[in-house]
C-alpha positions in Angstrom: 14.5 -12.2 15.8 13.1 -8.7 14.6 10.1 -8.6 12.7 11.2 -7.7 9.1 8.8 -5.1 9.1 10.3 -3.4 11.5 13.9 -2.7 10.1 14.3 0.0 8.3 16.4 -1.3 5.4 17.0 0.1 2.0 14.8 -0.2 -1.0 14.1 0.6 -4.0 11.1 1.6 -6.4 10.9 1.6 -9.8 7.5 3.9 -11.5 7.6 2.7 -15.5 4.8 4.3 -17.9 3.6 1.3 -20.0 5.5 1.4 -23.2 4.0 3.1 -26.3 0.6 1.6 -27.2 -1.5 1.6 -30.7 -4.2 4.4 -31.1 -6.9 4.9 -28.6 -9.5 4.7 -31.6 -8.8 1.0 -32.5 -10.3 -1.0 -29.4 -11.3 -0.4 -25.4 -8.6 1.2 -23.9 -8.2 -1.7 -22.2 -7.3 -3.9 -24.9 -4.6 -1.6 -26.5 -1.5 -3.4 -27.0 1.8 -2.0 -27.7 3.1 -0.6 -30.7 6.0 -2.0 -32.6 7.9 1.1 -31.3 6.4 0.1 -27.8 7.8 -3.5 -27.7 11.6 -2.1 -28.5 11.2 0.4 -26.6 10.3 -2.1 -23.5 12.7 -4.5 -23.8 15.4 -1.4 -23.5 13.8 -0.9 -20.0 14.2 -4.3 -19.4 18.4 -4.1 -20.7 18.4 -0.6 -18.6 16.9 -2.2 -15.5 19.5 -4.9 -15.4 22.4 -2.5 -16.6 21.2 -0.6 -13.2 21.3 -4.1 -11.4 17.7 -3.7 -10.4 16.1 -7.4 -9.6 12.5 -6.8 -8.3 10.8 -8.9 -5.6 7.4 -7.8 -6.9 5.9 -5.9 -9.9 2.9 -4.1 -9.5 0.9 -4.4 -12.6 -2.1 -2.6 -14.0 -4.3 -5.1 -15.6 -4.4 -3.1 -18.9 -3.0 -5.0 -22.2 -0.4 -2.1 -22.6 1.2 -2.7 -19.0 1.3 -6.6 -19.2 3.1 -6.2 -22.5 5.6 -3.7 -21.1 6.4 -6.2 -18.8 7.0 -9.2 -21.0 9.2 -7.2 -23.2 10.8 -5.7 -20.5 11.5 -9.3 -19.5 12.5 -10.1 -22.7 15.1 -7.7 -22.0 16.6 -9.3 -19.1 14.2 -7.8 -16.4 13.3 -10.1 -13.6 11.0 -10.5 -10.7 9.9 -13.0 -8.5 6.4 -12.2 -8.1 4.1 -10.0 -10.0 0.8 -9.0 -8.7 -2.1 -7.5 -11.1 -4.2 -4.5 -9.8 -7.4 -3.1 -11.5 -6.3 0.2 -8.7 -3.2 1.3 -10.6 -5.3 1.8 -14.2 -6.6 5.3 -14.0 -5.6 5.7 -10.8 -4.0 9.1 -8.9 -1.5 9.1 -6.7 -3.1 8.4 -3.3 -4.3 4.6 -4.8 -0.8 4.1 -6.1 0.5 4.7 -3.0 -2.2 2.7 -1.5 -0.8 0.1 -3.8 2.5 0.6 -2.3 1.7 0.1 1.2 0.6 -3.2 0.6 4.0 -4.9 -0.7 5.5 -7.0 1.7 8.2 -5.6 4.0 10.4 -8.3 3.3 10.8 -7.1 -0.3 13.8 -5.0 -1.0 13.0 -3.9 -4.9 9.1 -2.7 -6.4 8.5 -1.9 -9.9 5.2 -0.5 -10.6 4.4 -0.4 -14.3 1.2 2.3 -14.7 0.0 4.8 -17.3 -0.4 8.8 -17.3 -0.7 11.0 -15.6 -0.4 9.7 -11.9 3.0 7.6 -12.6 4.7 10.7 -13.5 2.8 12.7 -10.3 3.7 10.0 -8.3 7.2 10.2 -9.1 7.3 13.6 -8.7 5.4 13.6 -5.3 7.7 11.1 -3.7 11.1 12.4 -5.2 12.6 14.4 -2.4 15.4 16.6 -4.6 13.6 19.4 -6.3 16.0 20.9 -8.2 18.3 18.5 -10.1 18.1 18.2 -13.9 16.9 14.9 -13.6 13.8 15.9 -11.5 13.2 18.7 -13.4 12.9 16.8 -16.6 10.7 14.3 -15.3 7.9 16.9 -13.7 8.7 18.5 -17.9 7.7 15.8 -19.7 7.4 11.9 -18.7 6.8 10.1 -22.0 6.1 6.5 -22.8 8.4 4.4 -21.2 9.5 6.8 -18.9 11.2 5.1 -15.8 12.2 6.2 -12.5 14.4 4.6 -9.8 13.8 5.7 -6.2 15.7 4.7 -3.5 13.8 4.6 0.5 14.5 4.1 3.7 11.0 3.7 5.2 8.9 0.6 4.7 6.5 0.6 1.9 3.7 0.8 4.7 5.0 4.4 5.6 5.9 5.9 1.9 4.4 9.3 1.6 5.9 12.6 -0.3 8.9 13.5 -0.2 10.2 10.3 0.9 12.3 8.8 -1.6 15.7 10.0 -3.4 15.7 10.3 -7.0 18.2 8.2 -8.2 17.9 8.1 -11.5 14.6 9.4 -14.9 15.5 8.0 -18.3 13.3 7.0 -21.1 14.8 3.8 -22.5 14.2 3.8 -26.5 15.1 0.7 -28.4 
């Protein structure tokens, strides 16, 4: 039998800014929780992702309060995963220690969601998206906004993933 990292199957991964979050004056950026706005806002990722059919093997978390709560609402919106893995490396990261991130999810999982803040999930997105010039693309390299989500589709395993590798399938911004 073929090593499952070895076939070159399809996948798909899903970059979600954390959901809007209270001022950054009222506790450690850490801390911040989200907004009212924020939690409607995440479960309507949540009803988007499962409108899309998206069921994730793994999320890739940052630790911050902000992201976990995206998460929960987003799961309160009918968003599922089987695992989900907490890294300190996606908060105020850039894009090489996302994608470092990245090339650690198992081959054998077919969907990713990583849930991170600004700026380096919308550079991210807009490194890996192959198709420069539809409106899609062009509005997510404009403006990337709370909840901003973005579904890539690969080919390569998550070991491999470097620009330009993914298509863009799909940039909204779920509001609830």
């Amino acid at each position: 039998m073929a090593d499952p990292s070895d076939l070159l199957i399809d996948r798909t991964l899903v970059l979600l800014r954390h959901a809007k979050a209270v001022p950054p004056e009222t506790m450690p950026d850490l801390q911040r929780p989200l907004a009212d706005r924020g939690r409607a806002d995440a479960r309507a990722a949540g009803r988007h992702l499962v409108a899309q059919g998206i069921e994730a093997g793994l999320v890739l978390c940052s630790p911050s309060e902000r992201t976990r709560e995206t998460w929960q609402y987003a799961a309160e919106g009918g968003a599922t995963t089987t695992d989900i893995w907490y890294d300190r490396r996606i908060y105020n990261a850039d894009t090489d220690e996302l994608l470092d991130v990245i090339h650690e999810v198992p081959a054998e999982v077919r969907t990713a969601i990583m849930i991170g803040h600004a700026p380096a999930i919308p550079w991210l997105a807009d490194e890996l998206a192959l198709d420069g010039t539809s409106p899609e693309r062009v509005e997510l390299t404009r403006k990337y906004p709370t909840s901003g989500l973005t579904i890539l589709h690969l080919t390569c395993r998550w070991s491999d993933l470097s620009a330009n590798d993914a298509d863009l399938v799909s940039y909204v911004v779920p509001r609830g």
